[in-house]
Every structure is written in C-alpha cells, then in structure tokens.
N, C-alpha and C positions, 0 to 999 in steps of 0.2 A: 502202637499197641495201647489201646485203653483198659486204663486200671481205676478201682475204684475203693477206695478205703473210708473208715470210718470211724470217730472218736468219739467216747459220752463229754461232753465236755458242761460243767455248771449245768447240769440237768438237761441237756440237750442234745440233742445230737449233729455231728459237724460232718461233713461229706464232702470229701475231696476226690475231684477226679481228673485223672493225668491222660494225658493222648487223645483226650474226646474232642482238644479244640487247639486252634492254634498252635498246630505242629511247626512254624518255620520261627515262632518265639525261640532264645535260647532256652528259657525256659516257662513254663503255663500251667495253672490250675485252676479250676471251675472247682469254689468253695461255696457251699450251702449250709447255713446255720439256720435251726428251722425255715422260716421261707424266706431267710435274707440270701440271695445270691451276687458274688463279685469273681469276677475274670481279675486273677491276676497275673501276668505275668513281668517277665526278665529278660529285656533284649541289651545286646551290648555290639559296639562297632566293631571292626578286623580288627584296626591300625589304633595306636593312641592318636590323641589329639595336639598336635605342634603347638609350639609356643606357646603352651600352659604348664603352670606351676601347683595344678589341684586337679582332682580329681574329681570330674564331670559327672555327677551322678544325680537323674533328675527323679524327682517322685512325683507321680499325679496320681489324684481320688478323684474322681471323674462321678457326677451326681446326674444321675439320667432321671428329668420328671417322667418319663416312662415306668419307672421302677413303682412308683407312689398311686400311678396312674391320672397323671397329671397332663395335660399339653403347657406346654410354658409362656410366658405372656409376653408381650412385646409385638411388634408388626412381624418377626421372619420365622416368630413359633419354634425358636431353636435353642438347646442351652446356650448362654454367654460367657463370659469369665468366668474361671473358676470362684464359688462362692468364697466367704469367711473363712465357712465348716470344712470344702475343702483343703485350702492353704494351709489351715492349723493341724488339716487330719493329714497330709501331706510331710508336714514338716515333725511329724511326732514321729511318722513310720522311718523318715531318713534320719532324724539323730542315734537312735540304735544300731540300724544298719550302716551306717557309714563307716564307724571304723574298726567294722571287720572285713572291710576291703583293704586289700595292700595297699599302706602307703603310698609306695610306686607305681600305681599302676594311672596309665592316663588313658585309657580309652572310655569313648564317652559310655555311658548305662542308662538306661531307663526304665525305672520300676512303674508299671500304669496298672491301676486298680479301676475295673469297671463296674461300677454299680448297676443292675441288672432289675433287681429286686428286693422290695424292703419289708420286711415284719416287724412291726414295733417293740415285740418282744426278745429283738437281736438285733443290735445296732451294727451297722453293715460297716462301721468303720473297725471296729475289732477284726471281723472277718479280713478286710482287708490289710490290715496289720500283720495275721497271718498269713494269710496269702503271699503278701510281700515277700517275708522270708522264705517258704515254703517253695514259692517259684525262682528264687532266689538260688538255695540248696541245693535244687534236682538238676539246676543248669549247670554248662560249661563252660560259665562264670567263676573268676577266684574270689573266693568269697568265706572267711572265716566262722561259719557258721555251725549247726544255724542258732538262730536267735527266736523266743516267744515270748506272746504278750500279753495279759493277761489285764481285767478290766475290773474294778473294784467299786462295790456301792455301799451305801448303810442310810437304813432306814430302820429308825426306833432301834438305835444303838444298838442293831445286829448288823455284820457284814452279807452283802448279795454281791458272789460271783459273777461278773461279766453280767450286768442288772438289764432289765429293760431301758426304752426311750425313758418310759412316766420314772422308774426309781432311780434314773438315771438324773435326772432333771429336777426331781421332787425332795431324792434325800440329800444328806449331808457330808455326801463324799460322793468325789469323782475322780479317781487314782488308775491311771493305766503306768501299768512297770513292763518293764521289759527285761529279758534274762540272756544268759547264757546257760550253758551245763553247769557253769561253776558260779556266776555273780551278775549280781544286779547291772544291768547296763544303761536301761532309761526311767528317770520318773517324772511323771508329769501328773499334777494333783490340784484339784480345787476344792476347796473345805469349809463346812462352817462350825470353824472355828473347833479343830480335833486337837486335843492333846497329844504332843511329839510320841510319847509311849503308843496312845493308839494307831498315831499314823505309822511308825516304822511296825507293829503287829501286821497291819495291813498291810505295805509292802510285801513282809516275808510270806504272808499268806498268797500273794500272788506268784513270787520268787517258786512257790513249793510249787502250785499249779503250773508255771511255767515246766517245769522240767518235764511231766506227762506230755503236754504238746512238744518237746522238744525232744523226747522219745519218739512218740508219732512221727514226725518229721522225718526221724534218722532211719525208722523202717523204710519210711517212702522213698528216700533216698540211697538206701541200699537194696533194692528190687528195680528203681526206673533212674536211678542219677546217675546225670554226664561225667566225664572225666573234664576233669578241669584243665581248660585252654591252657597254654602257653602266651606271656606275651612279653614288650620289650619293656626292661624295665629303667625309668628314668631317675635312677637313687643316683646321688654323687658319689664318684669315686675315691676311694680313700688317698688315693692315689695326690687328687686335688684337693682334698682336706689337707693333706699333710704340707702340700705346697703354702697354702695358705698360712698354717702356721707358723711354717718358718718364716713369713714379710709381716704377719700379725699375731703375737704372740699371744696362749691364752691371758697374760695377767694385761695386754693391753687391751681386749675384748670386755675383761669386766673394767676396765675404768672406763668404756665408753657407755657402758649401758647402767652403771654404777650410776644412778641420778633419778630426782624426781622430778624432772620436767623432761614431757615428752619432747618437744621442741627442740632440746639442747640433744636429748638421745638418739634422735630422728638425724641432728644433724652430724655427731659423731659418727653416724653406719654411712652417712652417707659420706663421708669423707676416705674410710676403709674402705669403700668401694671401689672409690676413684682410682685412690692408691694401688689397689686389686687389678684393677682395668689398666692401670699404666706397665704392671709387670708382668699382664698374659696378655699385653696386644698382639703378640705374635700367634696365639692361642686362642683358635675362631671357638674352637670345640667347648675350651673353658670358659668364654666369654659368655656363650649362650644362654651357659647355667648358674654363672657369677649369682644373679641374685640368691638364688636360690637356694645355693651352696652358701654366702654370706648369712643367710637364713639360718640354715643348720647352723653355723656355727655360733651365732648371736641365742639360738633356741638352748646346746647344749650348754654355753657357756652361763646362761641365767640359770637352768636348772642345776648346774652343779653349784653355783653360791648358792640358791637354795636349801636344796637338799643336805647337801653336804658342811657350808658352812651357817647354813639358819641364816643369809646374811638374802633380804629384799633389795631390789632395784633402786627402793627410794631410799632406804634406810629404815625402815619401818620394824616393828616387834609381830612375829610370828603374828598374834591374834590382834593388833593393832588397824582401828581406822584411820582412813584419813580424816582430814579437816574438814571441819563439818559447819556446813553453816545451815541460815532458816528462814524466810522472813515470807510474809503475806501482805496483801494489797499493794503489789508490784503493779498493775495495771490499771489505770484509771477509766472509769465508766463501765467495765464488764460486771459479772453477776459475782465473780471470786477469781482471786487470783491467788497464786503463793510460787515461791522459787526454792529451788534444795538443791545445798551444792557439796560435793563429795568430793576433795581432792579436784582434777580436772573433769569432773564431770558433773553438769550444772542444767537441770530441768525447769523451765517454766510452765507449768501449766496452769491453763486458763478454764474454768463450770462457766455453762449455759444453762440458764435454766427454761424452760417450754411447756405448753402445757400439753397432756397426755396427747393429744390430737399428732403430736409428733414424736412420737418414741418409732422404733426402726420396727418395718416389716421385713419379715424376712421368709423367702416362699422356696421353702427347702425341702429335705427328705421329711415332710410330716406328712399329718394327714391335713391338718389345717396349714395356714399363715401364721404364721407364730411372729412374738412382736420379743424388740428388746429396749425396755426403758431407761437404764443406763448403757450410754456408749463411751467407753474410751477409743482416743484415737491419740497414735505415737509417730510423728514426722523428726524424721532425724536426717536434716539439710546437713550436706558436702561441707558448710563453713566451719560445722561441729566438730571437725575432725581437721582443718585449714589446707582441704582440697575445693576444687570446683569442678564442678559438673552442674550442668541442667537439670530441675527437677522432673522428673515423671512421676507424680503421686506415691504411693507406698508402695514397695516391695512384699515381698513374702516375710523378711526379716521384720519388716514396719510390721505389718498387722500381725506377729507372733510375739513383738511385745507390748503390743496394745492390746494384745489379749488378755496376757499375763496381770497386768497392771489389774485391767478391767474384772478378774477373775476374785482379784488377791481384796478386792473393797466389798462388793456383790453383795457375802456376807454379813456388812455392816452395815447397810444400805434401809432407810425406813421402808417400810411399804405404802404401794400407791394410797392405799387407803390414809395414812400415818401423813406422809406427803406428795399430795397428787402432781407430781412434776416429773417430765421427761427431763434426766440429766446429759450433756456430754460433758465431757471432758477433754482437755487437748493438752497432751503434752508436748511440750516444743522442746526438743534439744540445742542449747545454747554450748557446752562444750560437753564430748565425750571422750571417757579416758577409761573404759569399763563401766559395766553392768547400769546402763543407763535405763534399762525397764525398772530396776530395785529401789533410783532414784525419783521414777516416775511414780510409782507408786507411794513414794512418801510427801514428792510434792503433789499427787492428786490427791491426799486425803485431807491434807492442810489448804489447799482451795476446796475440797467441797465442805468444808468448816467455815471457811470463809465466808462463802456463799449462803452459809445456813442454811444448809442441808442435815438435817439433824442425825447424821450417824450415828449408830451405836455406840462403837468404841475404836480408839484409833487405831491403825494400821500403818505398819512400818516392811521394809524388805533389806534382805543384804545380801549378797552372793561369796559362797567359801571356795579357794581352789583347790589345787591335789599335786603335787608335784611328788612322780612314787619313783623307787629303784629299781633292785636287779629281784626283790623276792616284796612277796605283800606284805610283810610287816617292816618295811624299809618304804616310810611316806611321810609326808609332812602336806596338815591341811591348813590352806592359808585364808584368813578374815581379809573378807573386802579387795578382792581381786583387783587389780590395777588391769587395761587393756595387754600389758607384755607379757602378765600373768597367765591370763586368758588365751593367750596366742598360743604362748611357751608351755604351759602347766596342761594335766592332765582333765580335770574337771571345771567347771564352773556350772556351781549348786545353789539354785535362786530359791530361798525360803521368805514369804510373806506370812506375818501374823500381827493378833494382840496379844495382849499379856495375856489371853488364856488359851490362844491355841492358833493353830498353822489353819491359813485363808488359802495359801497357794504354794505349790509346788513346782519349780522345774529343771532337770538337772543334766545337763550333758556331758559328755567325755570321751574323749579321744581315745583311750585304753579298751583293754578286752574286758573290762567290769571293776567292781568296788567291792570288797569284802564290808562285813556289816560293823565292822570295828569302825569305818571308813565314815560311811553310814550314818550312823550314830554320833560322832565325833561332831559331821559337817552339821547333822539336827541341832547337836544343843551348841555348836558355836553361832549358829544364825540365832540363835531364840536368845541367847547374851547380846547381840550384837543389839538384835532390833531392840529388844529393851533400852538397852543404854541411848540408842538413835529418840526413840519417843520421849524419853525421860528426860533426858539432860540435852536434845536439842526443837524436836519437833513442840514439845509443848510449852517449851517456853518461847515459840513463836506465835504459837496460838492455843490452849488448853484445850477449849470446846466448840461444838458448834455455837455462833453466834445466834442471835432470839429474834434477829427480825432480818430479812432477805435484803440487802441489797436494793437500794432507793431505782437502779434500774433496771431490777428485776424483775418478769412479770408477779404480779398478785395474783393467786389464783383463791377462789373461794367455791364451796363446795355443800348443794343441797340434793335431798333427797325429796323426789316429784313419786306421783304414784303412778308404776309403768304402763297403765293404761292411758295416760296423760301427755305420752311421751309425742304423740301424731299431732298433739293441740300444740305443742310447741315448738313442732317443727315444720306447722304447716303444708299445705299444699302446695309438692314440689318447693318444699324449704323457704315460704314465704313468707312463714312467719320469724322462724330462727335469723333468718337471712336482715330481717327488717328490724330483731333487737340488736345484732350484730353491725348494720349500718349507722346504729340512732348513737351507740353508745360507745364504739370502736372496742370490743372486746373478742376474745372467741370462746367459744362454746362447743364442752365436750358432752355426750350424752350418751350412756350406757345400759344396757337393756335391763336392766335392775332401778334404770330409774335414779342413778347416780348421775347429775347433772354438776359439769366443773366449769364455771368462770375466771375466764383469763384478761388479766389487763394489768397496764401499771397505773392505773388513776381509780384510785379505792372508790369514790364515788360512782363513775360511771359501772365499774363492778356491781356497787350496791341495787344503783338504777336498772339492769339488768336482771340484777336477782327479784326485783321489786316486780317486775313486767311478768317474770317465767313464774314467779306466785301465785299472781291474779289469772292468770291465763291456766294455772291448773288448780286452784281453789273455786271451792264449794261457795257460792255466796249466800249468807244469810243475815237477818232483820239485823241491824246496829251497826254492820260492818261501816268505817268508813274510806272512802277512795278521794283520789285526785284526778281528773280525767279531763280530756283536751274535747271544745266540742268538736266535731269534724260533719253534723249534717244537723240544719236548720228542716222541720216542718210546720206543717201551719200549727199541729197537735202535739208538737212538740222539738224535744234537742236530742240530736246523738251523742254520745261520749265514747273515747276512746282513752280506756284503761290502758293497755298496753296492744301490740300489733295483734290483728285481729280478735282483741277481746273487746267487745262494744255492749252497752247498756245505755237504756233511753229516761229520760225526764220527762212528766208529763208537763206542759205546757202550767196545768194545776200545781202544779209541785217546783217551778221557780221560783216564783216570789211569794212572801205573803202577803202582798196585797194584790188585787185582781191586776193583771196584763192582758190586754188584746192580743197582741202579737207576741211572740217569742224574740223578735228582732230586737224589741224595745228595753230587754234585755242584754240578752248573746249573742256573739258574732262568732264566725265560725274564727277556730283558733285560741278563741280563751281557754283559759282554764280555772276550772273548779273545782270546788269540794265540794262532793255529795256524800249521803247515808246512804244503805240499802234497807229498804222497807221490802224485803223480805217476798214472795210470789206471789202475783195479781190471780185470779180465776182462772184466768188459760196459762196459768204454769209458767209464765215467764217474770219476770226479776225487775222489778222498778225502782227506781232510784231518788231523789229528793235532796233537790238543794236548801230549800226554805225551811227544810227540820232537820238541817245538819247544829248542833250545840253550837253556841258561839265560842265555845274556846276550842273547837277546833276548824273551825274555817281559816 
C-alpha cells in the first residue's frame, strides 16, 4: 500500500513516501527535500548474532555521482570507498540512534541511505538523517524511537534552519542536534568561534524543530507501522549476578577498579575473572557470558562510587584534571612538532607544510571539485592501548576524530591569501586512556605554532562525562573523562574553543537524552576546563605562533602577474613553467587571477624564479636594465636569454664601443651580460645595448 505524506519543514517542503519501493526492507522511505532525494531504509536479521558482546548495527550514506550528474573517475567508472563525507555523515546518524535500541538485543541491523539526487539548496545528508529514523520507526524493528534532527546555520548573526550547501559552508555555524519527544540526544557542532549562550540558543532552537518532525513521524507510524518483532534477549541473569557476588564482593570490586593506572585495573579484572572461571567451570552456560557479566558488574560497580559516593576511579575531584604536561619541538627536521599529554593519554602531532598545488581534492556531492587546505589526520596504533594487531589504515573511528580535531582549529586558520600554504597535520597516539581527539586538538594547535603558521588565537578541547540515576535531576557531570569513564558513564561531551567562543562540538551518550540543566552544566565546565589547559599549560609551552617557518620548511613567496600574462609563463604545453622549475628546483602555483606562488626551501633560487616570471611578463621599456645569458651568436649580432623563453637581441653596434668585426671577438655563446633596454627600434621590436649600460651597474 503506497502512502504519501508531506511536511513544511525550514521553508520547504519534505515528502515521504512509504510502499512505493522496497517492500521486502523491514522497513523504507523514498524522502525528497526539494530536489534532494535518498532511499532509506531498515533491514535487520531473524536470529542474533553468536558470540557477540554488542550490538551490530551498521550505518551507510551511500554518494551516488549519479545524483550531481557526475560519471566518476578512475579506469571502472564506479563509486569506491565510501568518501570522508560519508563516514562522518554515517557516524552522526548512528550515535543518536543507537541507544534507542535495546541494550540486549544482538541481531545484526543495517541502516543504508541512498543518495539518489542532490539540490544544493538541501543537503541530502539531513534528509538522510531523517530518513534514518523514519525507516527506522515504521519497521518491526525494536527500536525506542523515534528520534529527529534538525540542521543549524547563521550567517550575519541570524540563525538559518537546515541552511543550504553555500550558508552551510560559508557561515559561522554548522550544528546538527538530534532529539527525542523529551531531550536532546545528539550534537555535533563546528563554529567560528560562537559564544556558549548562542550556541546552547541554537541547540534548543533545533530541540523545538525536532519535535514537529518527530510528530510527523508518529503519524506515519500510526497509519503504516509494523508491530515490533520479538527477539532473544542476551541480558545477564540476575540469577548469575548474584552468584557472582557471593565469590566477589561489591566492596572487593571497587578496590579493584579503585586506581589510576589502567595497567594495574586491567590487571585486577583480569584476575576476578579467572577466579570466576574456576567456580563455574562446571557452568558452560555461565562461562559463555563470564566477560560480559564481569562487565556489568565492574560498569555498576564504578557508577555507584560515582554517583553515589562522588568518589573517581583514580581518586580525582569531581571537576578535576588530570596531569598535564606540554612541550614543542619533539621532532627533529620536520616543519613543527608539539606533544600534550593528559593523564595516560599522550598525542604527538607532527604540521607539514606544502605549497597550495597540494591541498586535497575532493570530488564529491558538488557541483564542482571542491579542495581542502588544511588536512588533519588521527592514527591511533594497537600499542596506544598495549594491544597488538596489524595496522589497516584508519577506521571510521580514526577519521571521525580527525575530523573533529580538524574542525575545532579551521576557525583559527590564516587564509590562503594571509598564508599561501597547504597544511596537514598528524596526530600520532602515543598512549590513550580517553578522549584522545580533545588531546589532538591541543597538541595540533601548539605544532601549527610551532611551525609558524600564524593562527589567530589558540585552541584548546576537553571532554565532560555524565553518570545519571533513577530520575533527571539525580546526575553528576564529570571534567576530563578517563577511558572507564567513557565506557561506564552515560556521555562523553567533546567541547573545543578559545577564550572567546566554541570551534567545535560533539557529544554522545548512551542514555534516552540530556535535559538542558545537563547541557548547560557540561558548556560551561568545558569552557573552565579549556581555559585553565591554554593558560596554565599550553602557553607556556609555547605562547604564539613563531615569525619565521622552520629552516626545513618550504618558502613560499608570492606575486601578482597580469592574467593575461599567465599563457607567457607557462608556456607551450608548459615549456616555459617547466624550464623555471628545472633551472631553479622550485614549484609553481598559478591562479587565474594572476596570483602566482613560489615554492622552495633556498630563498635564492625562489628569488631567481621570481626574477625570470617578471621579465617574461613585463613591459620593457628605454633604461630598464637586465642580466641575460647569450644563447645565439649571428654575424649582426647576439641573442640573450632573460629568462626561459624570453629573448632580446644586441646589435653587433651595440657591444663594444669601440668598432668589432665580428661578434665572436667579443661573446661566446654562454656568457653573461649586462644590458640596458634602449627602448623599440622602427619595426616595433625591443633593442638592447651592452656598451651604454652605466658603469656602476655592469
């Protein structure tokens, strides 16, 4: 049965329709927001899945260059890996949804959003966002829902509803929140530089919007939704909880976990295990689930010293950081280095610097190729944690906080024109023990300082937890989550800023939402936090950007040519660019405005470069004088070679002053000279003169 509904939603209109397509999905809707269109639905298996301890639920955004009207490049003409934009749009739509799914429930799910169709004026990953849940709700899927999500812009300090690509990209806010009926579930935010008060305004403005979608939803779902499956559920039985604490008592559970080294707490579980394993060897059933059960009971047991005695894992104060260190020029020969270390969690990151000719392309949902000049990137190796495994490049985890990182600086970031440099950035995880993107971010701003990168203002990150009770006003928010925090606790709230206002936002949680007491709490304990981290650690590792780059940095230097000049110095089929580039080892950027960037690390051969792309697009006239190599002997005269393909000739008259026969008797091909320009002969061409060059400047 196809149904077809319809919502104004941010001045537009959003059109869902149910039965039209992929009827054997659990659940599907074909969403069109003006001409942006995505397929999404909700499929799920019969049976759970064995021998798992989590729950299997995958999300994909799926980027058809079909959609743009693209064919895709490469020799098979087919999309490849999901892009960036997918992963990051991927992993926004499952931290909401995920834990409105049962705990217990282990059968695999998969949420797939297909991108079909894009209008620039409705970014198709909102749609998909809805969709998500929407296919989600109508299935016979268990599923605590529904959940909506709502997209926030501002440009000239008014807010725009779910914005276009352009004010999406252009203004000074990019906030997608996610709701329930009753509370905020997701936020994820990049800002330049908004004050706490405006950014939680804008939250709640999208919190209100949520609910009209989340009314629509509930109609749809009360006219076409399934009755929700049955399925087995894999929760521990109390049964075996209680067994347990009779061989492990609670007050012997908190003195194993009572400690601030992971190492020594890792190894206390793992001894209660054993212990565990030797008094249900007789109990296949209970052995299965041993971890897991051990799990809950290390989970309840940290949350109740929290909650209830205010008392941390490590011993720490409610709002207390860890130990904090700082330092810069950890690596010898790179462009910037700095290290920031939090408790057991300790970031290297290393800036490159490049010239424009390498900033990242990126051939996605636009209309064009869109480029990114600063790249962060976040590798967090098995040793960081003192496991081993093989590396396979980054994960979806990896590039979602190297996004964050890269989002939370952006803001602070000179422009090309300010400084014409392609940046990356790498952060390397040396030890993690929590929130090691919030670390990243503090050791990438102290390397691109390093590096002399002129930043505006510094940028610092810290992430608050949440560990709540039996009613919402029974919670405690905890400064500077440790890893058992994070595990055990209900949130982990990533805020980046400077002293005057929030760079980035992202916040996840385990729970059915956050009341705004919650909220607000977690805003201004991060904005304490990071101050005191800039104040009293980061800048007394290093205060500002330093004033000259790095001795193995490249140089880059930078003139403006007149753009119709721009064919003269890049010659035919690049013969010219190609031959200042070989003479002087440097590279060369050139932009149709006639912005020309030289790159090199030997200032000289830079200058000599700049010296060639002058003469090759200046005007010559009477006085000028040059330096020029001869390269062609005639009987009437010398050729000279100004720079690659710029040549100007000497009359035989015009070498010496006193009479010559031959030019030989002079010049050999090879030399070089100083000549004047005496300025155009009768036929309009450009003579030159050795013999009436001043003697103080030969």
């Amino acid at each position: 049965m196809y149904k077809s509904y319809s919502l104004e939603l941010g001045g537009r209109t959003l059109t869902v329709d149910i039965g039209r397509v992929c009827a054997q999905a659990n659940g599907a809707a074909l969403l069109r927001y003006g001409d942006t269109t995505v397929l999404s639905t909700a499929t799920a298996s019969d049976k759970p899945r064995d021998g798992i301890d989590f729950f299997p639920l995958s999300v994909e955004f799926e980027e058809k260059m079909y959609s743009v009207g693209k064919i895709p490049g490469g020799f098979n003409k087919r999309e490849g890996k999901a892009s960036e934009n997918s992963v990051l749009t991927a992993r926004v739509i499952d931290r909401p949804m995920r834990p409105l799914f049962p705990k217990d429930y282990r059968n695999d799910v998969t949420l797939n959003n297909l991108v079909m169709s894009v209008d620039p004026e409705c970014r198709p990953e909102l749609v998909a966002m809805i969709g998500s849940a929407l296919a989600t709700t109508i299935s016979d899927i268990p599923f605590d829902g529904p959940c909506a999500m709502t997209q926030m812009g501002m440009v000239n300090g008014e807010f725009i509803v779910n914005p276009s690509q352009k004010d999406w990209d252009e203004g000074d806010l990019e906030l997608t929140v996610a709701s329930t009926s009753e509370k905020v579930i997701m936020i994820e935010a990049g800002a330049n530089e908004i004050p706490e008060a405006k950014m939680i305004e804008a939250i709640y403005k999208c919190h209100e919007i949520n609910q009209t979608i989340i009314a629509f939803i509930n109609q749809i779902r009360a006219e076409v939704g399934k009755e929700k499956h049955t399925y087995t559920s894999c929760a521990i039985s109390e049964e075996m909880f209680a067994a347990i604490r009779e061989i492990i008592p609670p007050e012997q559970m908190e003195e194993a976990v009572f400690t601030d080294e992971k190492q020594k707490r890792e190894e206390n579980i793992r001894e209660i295990t054993e212990k565990l394993q030797e008094a249900f060897a007789e109990n296949e059933e209970w052995l299965a689930v041993l971890d897991e059960a051990v799990y809950q009971y290390e989970k309840k047991t940290v949350r109740k010293m929290i909650l209830k005695d205010h008392k941390r894992p490590d011993g720490r104060a409610i709002d207390q950081i860890r130990p904090l260190a700082a330092e810069v020029d950890l690596i010898p020969r790179v462009h910037g280095s700095a290290m920031f270390t939090r408790g057991q969690t300790q970031i290297c990151d290393v800036v490159t610097l490049g010239p424009l000719s390498e900033v990242q392309k990126i051939d996605g949902l636009d209309e064009n190729v869109t480029t990114k000049r600063y790249m962060h990137h976040y590798n967090f190796p098995s040793y960081s944690v003192g496991e081993t495994k093989p590396s396979r490049g980054p994960g979806r985890r990896e590039i979602g906080h190297g996004a964050l990182a890269e989002r939370a600086l952006v803001p602070v970031l000179p422009s090309a024109e300010e400084f014409p440099y392609a940046i990356r950035a790498v952060s390397e995880t040396f030890e993690s023990n929590g929130s090691t993107s919030m670390a990243s971010t503090c050791a990438s701003c102290m390397a691109l300082m390093a590096a002399g990168v002129p930043i505006k203002k510094m940028v610092a990150g810290i992430s608050c937890g949440l560990v709540t009770g039996e009613t919402d006003d029974d919670y405690l928010v905890l400064t500077d989550i440790q890893g058992l925090e994070d595990f055990f606790g209900d949130m982990d709230f990533k805020v980046t800023g400077t002293h005057d206002g929030i760079t980035a936002i992202q916040m996840d949680i385990k729970i059915h939402g956050l009341t705004r007491p919650i909220v607000e709490e977690a805003i201004a304990r991060t904005r304490e936090a990071r101050l005191y981290i800039m104040d009293e650690v980061m800048s007394k590792a290093i205060a500002e950007p330093r004033k000259e780059l790095s001795p193995w940095a490249p140089k880059i230097e930078q003139i403006m040519i007149d753009p119709a000049k721009i064919g003269d110095v890049v010659g035919q089929k690049g013969k010219t660019i190609n031959e200042i580039i070989a003479r002087t080892g440097v590279k060369i950027d050139i932009t149709d405005d006639g912005a020309v960037s030289v790159c090199g690390t030997d200032k000289a051969m830079i200058a000599e470069a700049i010296r060639m792309i002058e003469i090759i697009t200046m005007e010559f006239e009477e006085g000028q004088i040059f330096r020029g190599t001869v390269v062609s002997i005639k009987e009437f005269g010398a050729f000279l070679e100004f720079a690659p393909g710029k040549e100007g000739m000497v009359h035989i008259s015009k070498i010496a002053k006193e009479r010559i026969n031959r030019v030989e008797d002079v010049l050999t091909l090879g030399d070089q000279v100083t000549v004047i320009c005496l300025g155009k002969d009768k036929m309009g061409r450009i003579s030159f003169s050795i013999k009436d060059v001043p003697a103080d400047k030969r």
